[in-house]
C-alpha positions as CSV (number, residue, x, y, z in Angstrom):
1,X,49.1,14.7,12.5
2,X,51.4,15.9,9.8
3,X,50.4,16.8,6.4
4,X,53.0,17.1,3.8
5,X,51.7,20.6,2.1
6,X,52.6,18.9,-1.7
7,X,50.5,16.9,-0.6
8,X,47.8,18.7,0.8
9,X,48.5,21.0,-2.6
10,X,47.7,18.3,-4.8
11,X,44.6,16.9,-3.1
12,X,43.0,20.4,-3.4
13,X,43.5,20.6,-7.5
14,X,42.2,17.5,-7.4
15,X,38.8,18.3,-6.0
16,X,38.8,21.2,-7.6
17,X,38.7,19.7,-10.8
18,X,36.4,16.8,-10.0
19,X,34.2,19.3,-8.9
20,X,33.6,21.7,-12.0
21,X,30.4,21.9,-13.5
22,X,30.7,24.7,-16.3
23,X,27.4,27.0,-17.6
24,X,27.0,28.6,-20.8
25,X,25.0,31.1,-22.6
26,X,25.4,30.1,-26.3
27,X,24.3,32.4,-29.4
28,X,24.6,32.1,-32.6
29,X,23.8,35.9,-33.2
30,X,20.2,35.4,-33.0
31,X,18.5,32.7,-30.9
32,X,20.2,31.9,-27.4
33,X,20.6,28.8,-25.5
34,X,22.1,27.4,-22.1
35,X,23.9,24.7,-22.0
36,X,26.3,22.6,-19.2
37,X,29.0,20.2,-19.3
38,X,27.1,17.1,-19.1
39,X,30.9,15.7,-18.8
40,X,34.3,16.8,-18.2
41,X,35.5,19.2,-21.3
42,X,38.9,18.4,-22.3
43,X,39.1,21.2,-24.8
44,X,37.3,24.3,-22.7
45,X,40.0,24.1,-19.6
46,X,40.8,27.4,-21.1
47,X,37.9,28.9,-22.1
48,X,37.5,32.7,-23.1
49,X,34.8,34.3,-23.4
50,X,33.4,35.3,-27.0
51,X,35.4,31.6,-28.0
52,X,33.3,29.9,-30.5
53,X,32.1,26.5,-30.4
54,X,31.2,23.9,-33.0
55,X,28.3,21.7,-32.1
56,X,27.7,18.1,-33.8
57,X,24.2,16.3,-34.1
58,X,22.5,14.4,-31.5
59,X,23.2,16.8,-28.4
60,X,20.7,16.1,-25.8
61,X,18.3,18.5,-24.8
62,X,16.5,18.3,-20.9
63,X,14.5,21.2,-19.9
64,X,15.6,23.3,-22.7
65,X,19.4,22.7,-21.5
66,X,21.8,21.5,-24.2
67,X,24.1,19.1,-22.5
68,X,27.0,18.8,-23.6
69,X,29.7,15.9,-24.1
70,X,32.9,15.4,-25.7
71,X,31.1,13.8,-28.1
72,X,29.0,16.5,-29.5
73,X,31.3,19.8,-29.0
């Protein structure tokens, strides 16, 4: 069987992205927090570390894990 590579090219980013699941150390200088995309990021596909991060209200919080949305970040 013949695979276009394109093809094959394409369906590799594309489970590659589906499959991302991104973990973070958060600080605010003091206290420290992990957190994980609960959700897709559309904004972190470039993320550097030492970028800041603004939080909104009503993240939710399971087993001391912030997790986080669009929504809230």
């Amino acid at each position: 069987m013949y695979l276009d590579k394109n093809l094959i090219k394409e369906k590799k980013k594309a489970n590659k992205e589906a499959s991302r699941i991104m973990k973070l150390l958060l600080t605010d200088g003091l206290n420290e927090m992990e957190a994980v995309e609960f959700e897709r990021l559309k904004n972190m596909d470039y993320f550097n570390i030492g970028q800041k991060l603004l939080l909104t209200p009503t993240i939710e919080v399971r087993r001391g894990i912030l997790l986080l949305t669009n929504k809230n970040c």
